[in-house]
N, C-alpha and C positions, 0 to 999 in steps of 0.2 A: 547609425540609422537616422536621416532622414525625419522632418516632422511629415511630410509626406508619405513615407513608404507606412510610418509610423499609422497614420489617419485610412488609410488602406487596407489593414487589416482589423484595425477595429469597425469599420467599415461591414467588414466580410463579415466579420461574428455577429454587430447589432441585425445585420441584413439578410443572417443565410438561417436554413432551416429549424436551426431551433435560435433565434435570435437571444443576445446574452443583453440586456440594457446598457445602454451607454454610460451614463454614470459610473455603471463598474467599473469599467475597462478605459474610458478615454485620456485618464488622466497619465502619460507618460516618466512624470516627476515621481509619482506613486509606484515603485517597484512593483508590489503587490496586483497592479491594473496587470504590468507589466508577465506577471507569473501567471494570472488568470488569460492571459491570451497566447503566451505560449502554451500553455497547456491544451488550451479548446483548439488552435491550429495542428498541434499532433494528436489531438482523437479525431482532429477533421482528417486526418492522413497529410497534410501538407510539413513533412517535414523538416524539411529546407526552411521555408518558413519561421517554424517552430524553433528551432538551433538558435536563426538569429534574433530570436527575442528571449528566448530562456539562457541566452548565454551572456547576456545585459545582466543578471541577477544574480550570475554566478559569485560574487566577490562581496554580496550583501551580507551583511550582518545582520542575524536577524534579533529581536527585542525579544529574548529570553522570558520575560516576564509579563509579554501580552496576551491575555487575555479576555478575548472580546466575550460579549452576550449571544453576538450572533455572529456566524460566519466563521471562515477560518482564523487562525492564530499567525502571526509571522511567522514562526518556526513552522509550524503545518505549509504553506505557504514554500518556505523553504525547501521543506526533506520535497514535496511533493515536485519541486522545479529540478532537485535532483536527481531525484529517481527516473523522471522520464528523458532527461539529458543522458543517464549512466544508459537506457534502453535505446538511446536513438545512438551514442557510441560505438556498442556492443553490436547490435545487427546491423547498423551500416557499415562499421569502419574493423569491427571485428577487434576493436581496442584493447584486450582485457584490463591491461596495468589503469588505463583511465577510464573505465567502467566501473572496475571497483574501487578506485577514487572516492569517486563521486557516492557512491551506495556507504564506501563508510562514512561519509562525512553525511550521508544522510540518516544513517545508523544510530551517529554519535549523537546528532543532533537529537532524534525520536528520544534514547536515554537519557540526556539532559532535561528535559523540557517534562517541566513538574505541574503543568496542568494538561486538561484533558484534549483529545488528539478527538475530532471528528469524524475525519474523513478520511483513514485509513490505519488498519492496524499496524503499529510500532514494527511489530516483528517481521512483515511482509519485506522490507529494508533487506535482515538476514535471509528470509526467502530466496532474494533476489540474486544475494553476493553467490546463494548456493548453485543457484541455478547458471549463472555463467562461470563458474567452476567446472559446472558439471558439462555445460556445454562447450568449455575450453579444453575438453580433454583429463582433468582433473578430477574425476570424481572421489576417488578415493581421498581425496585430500577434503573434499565437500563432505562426503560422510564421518569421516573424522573430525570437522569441524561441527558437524549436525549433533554426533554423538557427545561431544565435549560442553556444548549448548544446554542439552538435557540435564548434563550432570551437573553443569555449575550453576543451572536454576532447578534444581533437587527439592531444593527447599521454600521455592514461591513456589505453591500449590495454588488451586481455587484457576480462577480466570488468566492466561498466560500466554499472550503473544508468540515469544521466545520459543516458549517449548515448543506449544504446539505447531509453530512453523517447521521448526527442527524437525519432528515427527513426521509430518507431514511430507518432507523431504525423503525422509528415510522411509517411507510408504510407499510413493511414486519410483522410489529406490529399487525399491525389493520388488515391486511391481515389473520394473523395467528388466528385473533380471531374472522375471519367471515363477518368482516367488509368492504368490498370492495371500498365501495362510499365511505367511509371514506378514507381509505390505498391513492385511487386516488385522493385527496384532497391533500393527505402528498404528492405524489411524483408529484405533478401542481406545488404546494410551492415548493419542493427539488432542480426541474427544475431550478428554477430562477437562481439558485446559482451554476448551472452544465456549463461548457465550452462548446460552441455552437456553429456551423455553420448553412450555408442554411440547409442540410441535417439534421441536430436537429432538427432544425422550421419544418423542412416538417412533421416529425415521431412525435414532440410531439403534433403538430396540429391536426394528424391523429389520437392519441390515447386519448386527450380533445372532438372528438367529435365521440366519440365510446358512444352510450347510453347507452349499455349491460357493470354495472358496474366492473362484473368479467373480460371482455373484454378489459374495459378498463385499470384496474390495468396491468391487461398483457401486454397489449402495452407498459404502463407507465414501466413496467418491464424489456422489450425487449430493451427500448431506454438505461436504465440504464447499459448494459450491453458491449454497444458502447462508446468506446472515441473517441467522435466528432473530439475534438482539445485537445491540451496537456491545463493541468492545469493550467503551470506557463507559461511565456514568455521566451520562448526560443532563444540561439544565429541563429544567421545565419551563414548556413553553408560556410565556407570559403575553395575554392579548392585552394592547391598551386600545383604549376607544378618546383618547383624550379628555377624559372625565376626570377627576380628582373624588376619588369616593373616600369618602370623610363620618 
């Protein structure tokens, strides 16, 4: 790539409808610029595009140990240039062997990485490996994987990525195979392990005592589609005004 093709679509992003600042993104040497512009080029839908700049980052190592004040982490950064390359594989090129490549290496990375994840839940990764499982003809191998998830995180209780992806899976599962009362069972369990305020308790309470079990899944459905509260524990946000208060 070109410094020109390069300057081109940072271009597109500082200049199109929701402009990204320049600063972020202009710097080429900075992988990271690099991972923030293939990403905005595939929610912009330009594909093609997207490929050949997230596929510049593919070979990065990323600095296990970064954690910034603001903004994403390398690793964040990473799994995230991963995940939507394993998605632009899978539905363009119908890939699976290098779809799920890419999603475990984004997997692995989410599990390593010992500080907190912003901008997306850890477990979504397995979500993902499930979902083109399921859509390569495999399901039974995906629920088998989904079940085996639950059981080997048995024992992390409280807040749970993992599980409650797993769950989640095996809801839309049962769902898909007619099962309703069942699928509502998966996502009462899912629940446990979803990040939750007053507003959670009020919608899952409301969707637990829904009797009409289609009704119910739906609810159970609807709450899943809310982020109550962020996953991990977040800093506080700190205002400086350039002052030294002493």
């Amino acid at each position: 790539m070109d410094q020109q093709e390069w300057m081109g679509y940072v271009s597109r992003l500082a200049n199109g409808e929701y402009p990204v600042p320049v600063g972020m993104i202009q710097d080429y040497n900075d992988w990271r610029c690099r991972s923030i512009v293939g990403r905005a080029l595939y929610w912009m839908g330009d594909t093609e595009s997207a490929m050949r700049v997230l596929s510049t980052v593919v070979n990065v190592e990323p600095n296990m140990d970064d954690d910034p004040e603001y903004g994403l982490s390398e690793a964040e950064h990473k799994v995230l240039c991963l995940r939507d390359i394993a998605e632009i594989v899978w539905k363009l090129a119908k890939s699976e062997e290098a779809a799920l490549t890419y999603l475990k290496e984004a997997y692995d990375l989410s599990r390593a990485y010992k500080h907190s994840f912003h901008s997306c839940a850890r477990g979504d990764m397995f979500y993902r490996r499930l979902m083109v499982l399921s859509e390569a003809g495999k399901t039974q191998q995906a629920v088998d994987e989904a079940k085996a998830m639950v059981e080997a995180e048995k024992d992390n209780n409280g807040v749970n990525p993992y599980k409650y992806f797993a769950l989640k899976f095996l809801a839309e599962n049962a769902h898909n195979a007619g099962d309703d009362a069942k699928a509502s069972e998966y996502y009462a369990e899912a629940f446990k392990y979803y990040p939750q305020n007053d507003i959670a308790e009020r919608d899952l309470a409301k969707a637990a005592a829904e009797e009409d079990a289609a009704k119910r899944y739906k609810a159970y459905e609807f709450c899943s589609t809310v982020q109550y509260k962020p996953w991990e524990k977040q800093r506080p946000i700190v205002l400086r005004r350039g002052i030294d208060d002493k």
